[in-house]
KETORMI-178260 format. One line per 3 residues: their letters; for each residue y, x negated, z negated of N, C-alpha, C. Coordinates in steps of 0.05 Angstrom, whole numbers. Atoms other than C-alpha are relative to their C-alpha. Example, Ala and Ser with C-alpha at 12.3 -4.5 7.8 and 13.67 -1.06 7.14 Angstrom:
as) -24/-18/0/-90/-246/-156/24/-18/0 ~ -24/16/1/-21/-273/-143/22/15/-14
END
This chain:
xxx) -16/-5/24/606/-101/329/-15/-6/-26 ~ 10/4/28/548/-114/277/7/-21/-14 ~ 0/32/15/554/-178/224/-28/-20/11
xxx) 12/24/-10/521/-241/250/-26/9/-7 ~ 23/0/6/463/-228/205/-21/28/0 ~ 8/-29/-16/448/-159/240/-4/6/32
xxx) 5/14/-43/454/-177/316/-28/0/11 ~ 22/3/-18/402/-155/353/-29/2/-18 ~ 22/-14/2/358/-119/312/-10/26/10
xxx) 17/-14/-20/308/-66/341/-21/10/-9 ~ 37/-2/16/250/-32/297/-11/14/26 ~ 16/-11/-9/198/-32/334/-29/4/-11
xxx) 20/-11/22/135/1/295/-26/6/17 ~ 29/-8/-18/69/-4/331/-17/30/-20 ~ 21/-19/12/36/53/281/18/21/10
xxx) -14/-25/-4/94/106/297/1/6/32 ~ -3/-1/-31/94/77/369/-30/10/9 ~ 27/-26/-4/15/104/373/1/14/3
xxx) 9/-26/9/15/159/336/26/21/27 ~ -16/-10/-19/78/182/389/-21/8/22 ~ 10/-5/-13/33/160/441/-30/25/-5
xxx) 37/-16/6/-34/206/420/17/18/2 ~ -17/-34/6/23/266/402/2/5/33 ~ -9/-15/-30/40/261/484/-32/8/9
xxx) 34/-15/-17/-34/265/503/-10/26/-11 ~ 17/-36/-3/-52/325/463/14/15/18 ~ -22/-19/-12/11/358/496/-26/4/19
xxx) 18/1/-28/-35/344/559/-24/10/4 ~ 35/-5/-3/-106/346/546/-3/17/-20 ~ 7/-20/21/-106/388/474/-13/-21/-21
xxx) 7/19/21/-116/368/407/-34/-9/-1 ~ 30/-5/7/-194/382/405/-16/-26/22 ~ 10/20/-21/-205/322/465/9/-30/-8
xxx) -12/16/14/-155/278/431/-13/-19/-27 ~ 9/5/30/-181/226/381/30/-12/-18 ~ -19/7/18/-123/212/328/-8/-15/-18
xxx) 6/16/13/-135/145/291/18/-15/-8 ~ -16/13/1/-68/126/283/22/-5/-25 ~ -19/-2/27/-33/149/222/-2/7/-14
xxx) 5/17/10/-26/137/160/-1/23/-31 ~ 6/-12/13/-45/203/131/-24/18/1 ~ 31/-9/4/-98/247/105/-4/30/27
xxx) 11/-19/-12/-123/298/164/-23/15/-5 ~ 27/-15/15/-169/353/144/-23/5/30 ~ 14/-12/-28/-220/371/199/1/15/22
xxx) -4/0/-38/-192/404/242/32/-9/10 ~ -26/16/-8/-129/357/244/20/8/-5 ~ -25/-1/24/-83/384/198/9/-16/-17
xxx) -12/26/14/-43/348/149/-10/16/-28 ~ 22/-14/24/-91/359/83/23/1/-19 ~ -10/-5/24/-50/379/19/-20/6/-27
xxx) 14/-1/12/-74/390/-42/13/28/-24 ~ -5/-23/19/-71/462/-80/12/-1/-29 ~ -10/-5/12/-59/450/-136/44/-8/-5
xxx) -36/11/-7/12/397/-124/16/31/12 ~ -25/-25/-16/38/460/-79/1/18/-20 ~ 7/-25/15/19/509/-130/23/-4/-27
xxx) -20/7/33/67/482/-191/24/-9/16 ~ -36/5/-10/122/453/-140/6/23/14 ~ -10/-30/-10/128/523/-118/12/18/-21
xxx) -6/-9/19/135/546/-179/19/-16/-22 ~ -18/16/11/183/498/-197/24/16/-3 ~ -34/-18/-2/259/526/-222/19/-15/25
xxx) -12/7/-27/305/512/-164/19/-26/-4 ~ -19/25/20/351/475/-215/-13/-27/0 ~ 11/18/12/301/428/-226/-4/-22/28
xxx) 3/8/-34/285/410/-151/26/-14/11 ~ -20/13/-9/362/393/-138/10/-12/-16 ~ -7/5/17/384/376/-193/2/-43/-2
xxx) -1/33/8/412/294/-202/-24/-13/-17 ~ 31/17/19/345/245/-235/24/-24/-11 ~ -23/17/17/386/195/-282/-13/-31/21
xxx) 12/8/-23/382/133/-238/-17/-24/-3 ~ 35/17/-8/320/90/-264/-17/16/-4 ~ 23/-19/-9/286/155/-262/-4/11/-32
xxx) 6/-11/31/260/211/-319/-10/-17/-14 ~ 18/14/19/241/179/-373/-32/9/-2 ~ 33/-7/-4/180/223/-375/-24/-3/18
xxx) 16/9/-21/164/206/-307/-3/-35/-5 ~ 4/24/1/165/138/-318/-15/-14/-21 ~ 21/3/11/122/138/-378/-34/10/10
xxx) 20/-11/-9/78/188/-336/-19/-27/19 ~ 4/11/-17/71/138/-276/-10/-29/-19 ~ 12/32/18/60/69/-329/-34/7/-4
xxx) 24/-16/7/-6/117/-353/-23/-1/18 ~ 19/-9/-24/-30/142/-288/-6/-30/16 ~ 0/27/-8/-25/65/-260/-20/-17/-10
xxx) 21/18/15/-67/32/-313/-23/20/-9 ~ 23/-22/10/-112/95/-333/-4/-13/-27 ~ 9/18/25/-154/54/-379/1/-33/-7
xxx) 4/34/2/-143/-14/-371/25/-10/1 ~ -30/10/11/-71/-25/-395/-2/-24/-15 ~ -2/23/9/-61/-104/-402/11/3/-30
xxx) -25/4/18/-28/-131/-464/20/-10/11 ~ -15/9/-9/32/-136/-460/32/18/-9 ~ -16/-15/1/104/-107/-454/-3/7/22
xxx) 0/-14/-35/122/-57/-394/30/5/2 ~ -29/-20/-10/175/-26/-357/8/4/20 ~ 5/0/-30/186/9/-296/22/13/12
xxx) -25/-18/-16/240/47/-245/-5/12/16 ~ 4/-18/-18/237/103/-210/2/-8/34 ~ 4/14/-24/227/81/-136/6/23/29
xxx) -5/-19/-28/246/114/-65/-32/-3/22 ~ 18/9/-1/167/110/-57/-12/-30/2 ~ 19/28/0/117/47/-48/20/-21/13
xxx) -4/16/-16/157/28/-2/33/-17/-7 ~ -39/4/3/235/26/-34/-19/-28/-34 ~ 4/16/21/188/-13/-105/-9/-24/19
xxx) -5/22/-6/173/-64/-54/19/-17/7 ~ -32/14/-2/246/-78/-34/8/-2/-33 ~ -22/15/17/269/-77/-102/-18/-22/-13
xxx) 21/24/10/208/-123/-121/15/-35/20 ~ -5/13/-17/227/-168/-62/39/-12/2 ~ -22/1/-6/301/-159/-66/10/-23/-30
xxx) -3/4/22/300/-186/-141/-13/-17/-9 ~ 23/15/17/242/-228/-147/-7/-37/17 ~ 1/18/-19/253/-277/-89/25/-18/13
xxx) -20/26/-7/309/-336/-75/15/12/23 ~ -7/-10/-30/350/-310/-16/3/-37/11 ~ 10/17/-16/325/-363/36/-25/-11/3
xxx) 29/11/-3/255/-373/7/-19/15/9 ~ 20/-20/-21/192/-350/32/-9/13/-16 ~ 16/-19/24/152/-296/-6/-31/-4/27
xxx) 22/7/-5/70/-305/3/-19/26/3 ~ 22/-15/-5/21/-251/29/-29/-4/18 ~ 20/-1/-16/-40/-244/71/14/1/29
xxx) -2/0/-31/-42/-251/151/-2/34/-3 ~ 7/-25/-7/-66/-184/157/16/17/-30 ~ -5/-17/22/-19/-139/119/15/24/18
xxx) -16/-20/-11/28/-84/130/32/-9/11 ~ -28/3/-18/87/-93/178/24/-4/-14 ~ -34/-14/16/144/-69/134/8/-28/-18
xxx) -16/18/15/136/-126/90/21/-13/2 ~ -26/17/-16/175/-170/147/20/10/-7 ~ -17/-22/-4/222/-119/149/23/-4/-21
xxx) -14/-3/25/241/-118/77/4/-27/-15 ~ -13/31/9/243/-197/73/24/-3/16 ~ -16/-3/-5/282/-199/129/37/8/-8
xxx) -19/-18/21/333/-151/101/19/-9/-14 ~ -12/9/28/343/-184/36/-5/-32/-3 ~ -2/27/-4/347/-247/70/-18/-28/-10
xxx) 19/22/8/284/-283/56/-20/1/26 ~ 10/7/-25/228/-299/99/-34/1/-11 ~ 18/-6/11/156/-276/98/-29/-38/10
xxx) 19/26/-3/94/-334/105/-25/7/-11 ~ 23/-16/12/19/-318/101/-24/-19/3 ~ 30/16/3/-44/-343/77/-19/16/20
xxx) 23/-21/-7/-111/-329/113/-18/11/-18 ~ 6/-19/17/-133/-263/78/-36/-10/1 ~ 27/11/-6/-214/-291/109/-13/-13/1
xxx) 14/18/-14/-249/-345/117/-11/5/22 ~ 10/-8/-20/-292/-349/176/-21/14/-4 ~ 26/-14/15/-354/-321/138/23/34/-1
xxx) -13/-17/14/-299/-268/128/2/16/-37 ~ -3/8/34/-298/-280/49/27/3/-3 ~ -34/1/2/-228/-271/21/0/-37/-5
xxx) -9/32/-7/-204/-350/28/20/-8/-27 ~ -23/16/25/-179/-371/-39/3/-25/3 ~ -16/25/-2/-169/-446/-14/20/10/10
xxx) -28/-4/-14/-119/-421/43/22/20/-17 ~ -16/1/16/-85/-387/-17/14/-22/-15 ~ -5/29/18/-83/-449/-59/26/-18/14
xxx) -10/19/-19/-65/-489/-5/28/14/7 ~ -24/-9/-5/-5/-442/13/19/1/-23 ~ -13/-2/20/15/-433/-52/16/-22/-3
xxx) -6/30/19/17/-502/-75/24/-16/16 ~ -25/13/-21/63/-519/-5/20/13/-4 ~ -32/-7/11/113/-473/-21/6/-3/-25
xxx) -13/0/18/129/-487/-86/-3/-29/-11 ~ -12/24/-8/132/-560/-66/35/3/3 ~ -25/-2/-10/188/-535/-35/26/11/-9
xxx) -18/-22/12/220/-477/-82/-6/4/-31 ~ 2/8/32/224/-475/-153/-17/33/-12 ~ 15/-33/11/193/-398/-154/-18/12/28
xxx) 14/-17/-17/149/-354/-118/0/21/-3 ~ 7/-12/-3/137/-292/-103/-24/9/17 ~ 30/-4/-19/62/-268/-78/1/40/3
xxx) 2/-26/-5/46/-200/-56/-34/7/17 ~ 29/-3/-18/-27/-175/-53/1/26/-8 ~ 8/-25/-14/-47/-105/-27/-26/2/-11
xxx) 23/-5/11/-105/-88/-68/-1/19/-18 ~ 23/-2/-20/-150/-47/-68/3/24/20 ~ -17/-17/-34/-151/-8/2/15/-8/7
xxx) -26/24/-8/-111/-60/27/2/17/32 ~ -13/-2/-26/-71/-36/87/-1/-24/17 ~ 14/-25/-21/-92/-46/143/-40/-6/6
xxx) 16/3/-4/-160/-72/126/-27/20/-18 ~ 16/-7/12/-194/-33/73/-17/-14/-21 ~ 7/21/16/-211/-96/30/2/6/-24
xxx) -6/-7/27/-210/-95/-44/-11/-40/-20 ~ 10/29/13/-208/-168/-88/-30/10/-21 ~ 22/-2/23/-275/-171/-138/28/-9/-15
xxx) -6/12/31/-263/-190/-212/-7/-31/8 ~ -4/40/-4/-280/-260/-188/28/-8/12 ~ -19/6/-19/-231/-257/-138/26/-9/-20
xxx) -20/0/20/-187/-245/-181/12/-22/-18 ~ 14/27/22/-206/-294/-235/21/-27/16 ~ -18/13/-4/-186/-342/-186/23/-8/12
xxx) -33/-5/-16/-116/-315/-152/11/-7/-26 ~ -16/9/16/-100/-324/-221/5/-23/-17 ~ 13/24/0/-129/-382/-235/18/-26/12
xxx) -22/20/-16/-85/-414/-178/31/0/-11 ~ -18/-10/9/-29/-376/-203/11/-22/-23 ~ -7/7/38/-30/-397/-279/3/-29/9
xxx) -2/25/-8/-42/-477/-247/31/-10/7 ~ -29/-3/-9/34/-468/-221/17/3/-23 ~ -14/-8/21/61/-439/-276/2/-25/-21
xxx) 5/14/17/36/-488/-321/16/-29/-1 ~ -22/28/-14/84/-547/-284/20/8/-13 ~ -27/-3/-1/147/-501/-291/8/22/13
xxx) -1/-17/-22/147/-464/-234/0/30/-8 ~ 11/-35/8/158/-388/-238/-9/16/12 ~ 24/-12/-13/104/-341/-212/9/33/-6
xxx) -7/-32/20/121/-266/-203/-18/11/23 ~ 16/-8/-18/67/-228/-169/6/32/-1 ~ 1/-23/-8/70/-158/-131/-22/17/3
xxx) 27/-21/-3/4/-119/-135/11/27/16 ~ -1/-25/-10/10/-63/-84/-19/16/-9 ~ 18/-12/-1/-29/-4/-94/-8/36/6
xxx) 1/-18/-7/-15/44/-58/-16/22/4 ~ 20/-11/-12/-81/69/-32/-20/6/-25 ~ 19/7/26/-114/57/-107/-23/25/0
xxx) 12/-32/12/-135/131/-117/-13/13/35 ~ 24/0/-19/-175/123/-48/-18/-18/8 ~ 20/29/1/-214/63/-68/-20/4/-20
xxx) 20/-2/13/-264/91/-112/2/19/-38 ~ -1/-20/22/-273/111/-189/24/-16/-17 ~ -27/10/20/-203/108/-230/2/-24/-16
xxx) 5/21/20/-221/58/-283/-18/-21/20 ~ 14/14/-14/-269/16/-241/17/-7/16 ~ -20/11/-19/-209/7/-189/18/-14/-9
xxx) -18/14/9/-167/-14/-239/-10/-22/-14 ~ 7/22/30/-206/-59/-282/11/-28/7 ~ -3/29/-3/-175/-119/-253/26/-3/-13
xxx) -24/7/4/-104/-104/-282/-4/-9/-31 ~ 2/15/26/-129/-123/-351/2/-30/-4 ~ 4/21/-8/-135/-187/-321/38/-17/-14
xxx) -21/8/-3/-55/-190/-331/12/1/-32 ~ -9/1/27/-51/-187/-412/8/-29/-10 ~ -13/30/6/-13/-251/-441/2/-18/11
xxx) -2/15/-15/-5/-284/-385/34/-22/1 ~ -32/14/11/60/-341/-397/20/14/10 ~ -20/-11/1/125/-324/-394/10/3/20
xxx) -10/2/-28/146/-347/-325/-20/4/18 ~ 18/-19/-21/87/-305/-296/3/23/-3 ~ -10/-25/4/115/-241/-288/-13/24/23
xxx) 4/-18/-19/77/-185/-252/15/22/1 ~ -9/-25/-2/93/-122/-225/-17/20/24 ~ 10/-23/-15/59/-62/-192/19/22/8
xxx) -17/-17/-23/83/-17/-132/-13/25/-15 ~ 15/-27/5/63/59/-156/9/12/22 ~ -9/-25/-23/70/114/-95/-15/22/2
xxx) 6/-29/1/69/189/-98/-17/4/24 ~ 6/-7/-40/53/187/-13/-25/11/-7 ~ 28/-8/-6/-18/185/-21/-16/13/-18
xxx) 9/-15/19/-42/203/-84/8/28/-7 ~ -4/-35/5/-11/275/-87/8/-3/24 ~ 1/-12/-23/-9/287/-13/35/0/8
xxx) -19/-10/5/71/280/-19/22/-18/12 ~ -3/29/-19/87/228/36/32/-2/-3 ~ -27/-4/-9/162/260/57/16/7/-31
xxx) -11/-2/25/182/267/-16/18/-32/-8 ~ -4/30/7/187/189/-26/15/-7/-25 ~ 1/15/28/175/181/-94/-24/-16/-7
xxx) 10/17/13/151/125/-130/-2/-19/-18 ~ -16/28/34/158/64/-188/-10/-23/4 ~ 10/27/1/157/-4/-194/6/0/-35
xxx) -2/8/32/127/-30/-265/-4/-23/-2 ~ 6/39/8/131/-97/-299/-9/0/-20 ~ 18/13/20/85/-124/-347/10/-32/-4
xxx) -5/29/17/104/-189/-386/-8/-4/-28 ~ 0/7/32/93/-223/-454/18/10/-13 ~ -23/-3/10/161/-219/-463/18/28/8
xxx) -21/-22/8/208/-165/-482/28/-8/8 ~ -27/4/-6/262/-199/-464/0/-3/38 ~ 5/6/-30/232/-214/-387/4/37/13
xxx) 6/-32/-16/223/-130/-384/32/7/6 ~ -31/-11/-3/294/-117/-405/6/-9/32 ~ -9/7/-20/318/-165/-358/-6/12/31
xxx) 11/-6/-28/270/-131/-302/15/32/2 ~ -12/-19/1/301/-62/-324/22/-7/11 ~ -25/6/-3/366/-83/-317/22/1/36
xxx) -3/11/-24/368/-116/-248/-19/27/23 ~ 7/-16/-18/323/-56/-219/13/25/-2 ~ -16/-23/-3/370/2/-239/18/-5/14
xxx) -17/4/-19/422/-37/-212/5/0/30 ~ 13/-8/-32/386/-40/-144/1/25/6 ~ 7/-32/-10/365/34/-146/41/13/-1
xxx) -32/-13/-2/443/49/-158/18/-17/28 ~ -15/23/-23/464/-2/-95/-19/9/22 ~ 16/-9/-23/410/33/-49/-1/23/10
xxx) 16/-30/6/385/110/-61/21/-6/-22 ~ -20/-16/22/435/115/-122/-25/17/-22 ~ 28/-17/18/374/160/-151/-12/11/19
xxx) 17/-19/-32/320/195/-121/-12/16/-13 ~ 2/-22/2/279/255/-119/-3/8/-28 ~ 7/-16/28/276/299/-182/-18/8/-4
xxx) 23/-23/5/236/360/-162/-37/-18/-5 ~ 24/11/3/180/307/-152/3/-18/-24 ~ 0/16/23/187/265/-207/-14/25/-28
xxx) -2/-23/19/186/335/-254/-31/10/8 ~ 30/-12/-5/125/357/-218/-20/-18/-13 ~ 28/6/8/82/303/-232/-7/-3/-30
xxx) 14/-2/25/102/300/-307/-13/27/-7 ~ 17/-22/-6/83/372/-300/-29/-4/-5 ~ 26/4/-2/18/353/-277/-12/-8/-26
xxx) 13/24/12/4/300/-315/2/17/-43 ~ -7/-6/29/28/334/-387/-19/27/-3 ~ 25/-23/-3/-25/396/-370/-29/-7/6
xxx) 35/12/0/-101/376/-385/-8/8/25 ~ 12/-19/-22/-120/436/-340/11/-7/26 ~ -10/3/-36/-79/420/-274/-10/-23/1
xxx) -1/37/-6/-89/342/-289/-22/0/13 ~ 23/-1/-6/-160/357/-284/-8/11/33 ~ 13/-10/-32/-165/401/-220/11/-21/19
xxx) -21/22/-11/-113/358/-188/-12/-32/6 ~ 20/28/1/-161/291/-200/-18/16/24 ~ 22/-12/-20/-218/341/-167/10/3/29
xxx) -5/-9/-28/-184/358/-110/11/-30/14 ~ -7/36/-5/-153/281/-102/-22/-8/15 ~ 27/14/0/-225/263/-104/-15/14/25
xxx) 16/-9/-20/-251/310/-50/16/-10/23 ~ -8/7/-24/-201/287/-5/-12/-31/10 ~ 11/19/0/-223/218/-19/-31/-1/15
xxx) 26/-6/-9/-294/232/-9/-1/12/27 ~ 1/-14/-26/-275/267/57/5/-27/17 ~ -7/35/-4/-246/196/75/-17/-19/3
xxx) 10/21/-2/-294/154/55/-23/11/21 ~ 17/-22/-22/-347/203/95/-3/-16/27 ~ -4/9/-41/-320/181/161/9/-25/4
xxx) 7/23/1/-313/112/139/-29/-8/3 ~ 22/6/2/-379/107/121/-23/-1/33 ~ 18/-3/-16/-403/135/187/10/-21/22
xxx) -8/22/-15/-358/80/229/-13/-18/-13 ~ 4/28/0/-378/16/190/-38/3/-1 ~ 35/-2/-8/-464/42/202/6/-1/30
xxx) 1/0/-29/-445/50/273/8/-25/9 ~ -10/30/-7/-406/-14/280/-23/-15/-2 ~ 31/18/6/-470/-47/249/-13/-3/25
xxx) 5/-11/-24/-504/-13/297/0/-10/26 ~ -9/13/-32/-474/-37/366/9/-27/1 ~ -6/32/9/-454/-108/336/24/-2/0
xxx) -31/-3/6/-378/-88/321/-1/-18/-17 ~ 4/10/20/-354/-143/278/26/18/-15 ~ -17/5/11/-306/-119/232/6/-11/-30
xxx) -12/5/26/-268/-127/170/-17/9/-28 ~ 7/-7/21/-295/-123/110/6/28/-22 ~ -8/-28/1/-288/-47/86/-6/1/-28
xxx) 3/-8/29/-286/-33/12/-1/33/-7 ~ -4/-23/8/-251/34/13/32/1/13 ~ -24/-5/-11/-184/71/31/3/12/23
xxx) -4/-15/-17/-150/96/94/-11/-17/28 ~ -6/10/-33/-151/43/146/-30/-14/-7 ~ 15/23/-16/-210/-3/181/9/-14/18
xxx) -4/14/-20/-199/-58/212/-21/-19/26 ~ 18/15/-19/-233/-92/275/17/-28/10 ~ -20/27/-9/-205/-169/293/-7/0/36
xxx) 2/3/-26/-189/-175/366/15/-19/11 ~ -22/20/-21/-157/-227/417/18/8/11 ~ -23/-10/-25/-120/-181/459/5/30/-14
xxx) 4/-25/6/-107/-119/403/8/16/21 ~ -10/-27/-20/-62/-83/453/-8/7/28 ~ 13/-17/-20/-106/-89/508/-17/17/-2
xxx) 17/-21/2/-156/-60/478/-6/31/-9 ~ -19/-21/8/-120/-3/446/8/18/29 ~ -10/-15/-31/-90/12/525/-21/14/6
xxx) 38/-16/-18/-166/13/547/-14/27/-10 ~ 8/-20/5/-182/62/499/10/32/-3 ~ -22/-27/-12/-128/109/524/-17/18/16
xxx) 25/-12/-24/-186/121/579/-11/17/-13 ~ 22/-18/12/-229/153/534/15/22/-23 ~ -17/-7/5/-167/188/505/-1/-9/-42
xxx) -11/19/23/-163/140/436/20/-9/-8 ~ -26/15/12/-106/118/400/-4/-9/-26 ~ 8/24/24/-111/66/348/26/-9/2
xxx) -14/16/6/-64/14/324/-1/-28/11 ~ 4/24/-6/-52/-49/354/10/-26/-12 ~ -14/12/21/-36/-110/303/1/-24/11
xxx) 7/28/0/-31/-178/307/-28/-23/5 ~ 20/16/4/-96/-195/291/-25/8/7 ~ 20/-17/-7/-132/-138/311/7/30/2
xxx) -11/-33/-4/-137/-53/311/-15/10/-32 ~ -5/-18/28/-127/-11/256/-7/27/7 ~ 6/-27/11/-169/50/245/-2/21/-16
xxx) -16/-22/22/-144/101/208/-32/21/-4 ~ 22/-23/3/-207/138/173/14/24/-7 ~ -12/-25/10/-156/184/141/5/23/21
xxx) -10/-16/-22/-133/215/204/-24/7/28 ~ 10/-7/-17/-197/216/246/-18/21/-8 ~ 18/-23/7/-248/280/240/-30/-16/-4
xxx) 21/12/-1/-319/265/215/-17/4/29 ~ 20/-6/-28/-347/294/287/11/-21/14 ~ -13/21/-15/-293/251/320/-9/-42/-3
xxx) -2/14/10/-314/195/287/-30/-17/12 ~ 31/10/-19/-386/190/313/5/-7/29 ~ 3/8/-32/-391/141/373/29/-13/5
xxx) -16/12/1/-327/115/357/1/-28/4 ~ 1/26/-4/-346/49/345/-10/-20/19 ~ 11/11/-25/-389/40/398/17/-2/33
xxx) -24/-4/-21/-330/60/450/21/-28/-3 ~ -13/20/4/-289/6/420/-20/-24/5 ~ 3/19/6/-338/-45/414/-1/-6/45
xxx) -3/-4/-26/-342/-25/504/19/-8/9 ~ -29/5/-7/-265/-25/506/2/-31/-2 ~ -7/27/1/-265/-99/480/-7/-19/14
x) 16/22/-20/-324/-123/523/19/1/29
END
């Protein structure tokens, strides 16, 4: 009974299909034997789902009104000056802005994708990214296509960008790119300021024909990639850039306030032009009213909350930051051990996930069922979740895997 262009779809989600599998083995064996490496949130030590005191402490204390209460539907205004702020910290391009309340990271990449891309052309990311993107080209009837995120040195590969770029827009009069930086899902990567330099570099070369260039900066994971301003310093990169280069950044509540099942978030655009923002306003309220209609309040209210109180802003960073630091902890002690045993993997910057490249991910994922492990199995390789594994758990990890693969 579906429409032609619905026939015989089927999500199937290798990260939810893990983390299922690891939930039946504790049933079995108990959590404390169990290693949990699968998902795609923060676990405190002894494998709880970490929050953060202060967020519960003011959305508890929230009026009840405020919690149910309709959000106008491109979102508070105050939240959406809050979220422009917290996004750029200190390193707010020139430029104009403007942004929309979002059904988290994940609803600002559909309306980025839904709005920013040809229905039939391809939109451009990395090999190694996150699943959903397909999902959300699919969808909205486009079609995803990817550069290699590595060389073989494992360097990020700015020819095989070039070179991808430059072939599709042989073909299509626009592009859309989408890079995951920094704490790139599912590898932990982060571009330099060179890098940068020349993604845009290739970019601006396009533009400069005709061609229109609108780029997606994810950044989901930002505020577990290191020190605020230092993470961001690359978005300055994006001040006066021509007219038919139009960026835009994903913002998401999930990770940064602990506030996954809330699913709030914003998509903002930066341009020269004032007349490019309108236009981006325009076409993204329209979306949010043709999707979600509006979305959460109580969270939107909380974080201007936060954010409008020196004193919470402050603890609220501190406690951010310790979870971070709890994170990077048990990164740190995987990519010395990998060293270690001659694991090759991915290049690790910061964030939740590590990646290891494998031939056969999902055999080796099965294998380490034995040793009661659950990881992710991808395309290209396995996805280790530092967020979700314990720092005890964590020791001897890598060496088990690098066993499982031999």
């Amino acid at each position: 009974m579906t429409a032609t262009h619905a026939a015989g779809r089927k999500l199937k989600d290798a990260i939810f299909d893990a983390n299922q599998a690891c939930n039946e083995a504790i049933k079995i064996h108990g959590k404390d034997k169990v290693t949990n490496a699968t998902i795609g949130v923060v676990l405190n030590e002894e494998g709880k789902l970490a929050t953060l005191n202060t967020v519960e402490k003011v959305f508890r204390e929230m009026d009840m009104s405020e919690l149910v209460a309709y959000a106008p539907i491109s979102g508070l205004p105050d939240y959406l000056d809050a979220v422009t702020d917290l996004t750029f910290a200190d390193n707010k391009p020139a430029g104009y802005f403007g942004a929309v309340a979002t059904a988290g990271g994940t609803g600002a990449i559909h309306h980025a994708i839904a709005n920013y891309a040809e229905r039939g052309d391809a939109v451009l990311t990395s090999d190694w990214r996150w699943g959903t993107y397909d999902l959300i080209c699919n969808e909205t009837g486009k079609h995803l296509e990817a550069f290699k995120l590595f060389d073989d040195a494992l360097n990020f590969n700015i020819n095989d960008f070039a070179v991808k770029v430059d072939a599709l827009l042989k073909k299509q009069n626009s592009l859309l790119v989408i890079i995951n930086t920094p704490a790139h899902n599912p590898t932990g990567y982060a571009l330099s300021s060179e890098e940068w330099d020349k993604v845009i570099s290739v970019l601006n070369a396009q533009v400069s024909t005709g061609k229109k260039i609108s780029l997606l900066v994810d950044i989901a994971y930002i505020d577990f990639a290191g020190e605020k301003n230092s993470t961001r310093a690359f978005m300055k990169k994006f001040s006066d850039l021509p007219e038919n280069f139009f960026v835009m950044i994903s913002f998401s509540m999930s990770k940064s306030y602990t506030f996954y099942g809330q699913r709030t978030g914003a998509l903002i655009g930066i341009s020269s032009s004032q007349k490019i923002i309108d236009e981006f306003k325009d076409v993204s309220k329209y979306s949010c009213r043709a999707t979600w209609s509006n979305i959460n309040r109580g969270a939107q209210a909380l974080l201007v909350k936060l954010n409008a109180d020196k004193d919470l802003a402050a603890h609220y960073e501190w406690e951010r930051n310790e979870l971070y630091h709890m994170v990077q902890r048990r990164a740190d002690v995987f990519v010395d051990e990998a060293k270690a045993c001659g694991l090759r993997i991915v290049p690790y910057k910061g964030g939740f996930f590590i990646a290891i490249p494998a031939d056969n991910p999902a055999a080796v994922c099965q294998k380490l069922h034995d040793d009661l492990i659950f990881a992710v199995p991808l395309k290209l390789g396995i996805r280790v979740a530092a967020c979700s594994t314990s720092f005890e758990k964590m020791h001897g990890l890598a060496e088990k895997i690098c066993r499982a693969m031999k």
